[in-house]
C-alpha positions as CSV (number, residue, x, y, z in Angstrom):
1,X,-66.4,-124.9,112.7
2,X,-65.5,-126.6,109.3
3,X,-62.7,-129.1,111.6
4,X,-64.5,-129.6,114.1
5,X,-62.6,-133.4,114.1
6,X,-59.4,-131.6,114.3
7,X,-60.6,-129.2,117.0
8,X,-62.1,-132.2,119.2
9,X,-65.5,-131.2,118.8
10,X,-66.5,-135.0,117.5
11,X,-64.9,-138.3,116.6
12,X,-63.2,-139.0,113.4
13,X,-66.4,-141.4,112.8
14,X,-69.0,-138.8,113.0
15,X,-67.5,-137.1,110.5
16,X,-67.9,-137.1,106.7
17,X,-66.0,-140.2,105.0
18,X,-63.6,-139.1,102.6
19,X,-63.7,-139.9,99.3
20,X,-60.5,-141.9,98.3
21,X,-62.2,-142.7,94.7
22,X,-60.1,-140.5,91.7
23,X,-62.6,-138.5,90.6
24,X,-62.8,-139.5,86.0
25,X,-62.3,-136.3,84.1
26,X,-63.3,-136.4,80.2
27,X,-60.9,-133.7,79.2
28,X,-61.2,-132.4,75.3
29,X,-58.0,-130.8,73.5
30,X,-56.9,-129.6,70.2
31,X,-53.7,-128.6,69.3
32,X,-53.3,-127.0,66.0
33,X,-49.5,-126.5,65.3
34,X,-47.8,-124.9,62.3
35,X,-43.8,-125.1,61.5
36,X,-42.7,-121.9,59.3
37,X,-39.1,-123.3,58.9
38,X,-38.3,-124.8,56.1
39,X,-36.6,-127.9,56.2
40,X,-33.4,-128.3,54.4
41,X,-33.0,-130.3,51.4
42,X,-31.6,-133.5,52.2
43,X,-29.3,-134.9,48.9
């Protein structure tokens, strides 16, 4: 049983101590955007 905690088969303190760390993510992105209006001539 995964809960076993929860379920009363052992104490909080036996089981696995959550990790409160945030976990660092390298995340990689490119956005390639295009406008097709054309803007209007200003003067």
């Amino acid at each position: 049983m995964p809960y076993a905690a929860a379920a009363g088969g052992a104490d909080a303190a036996d089981a696995a101590p959550i990790n409160l760390e945030p976990v660092r993510q390298n995340i990689d992105a490119q956005v390639e955007a295009s406008f097709t209006l054309i803007p209007p001539a200003l003067g």
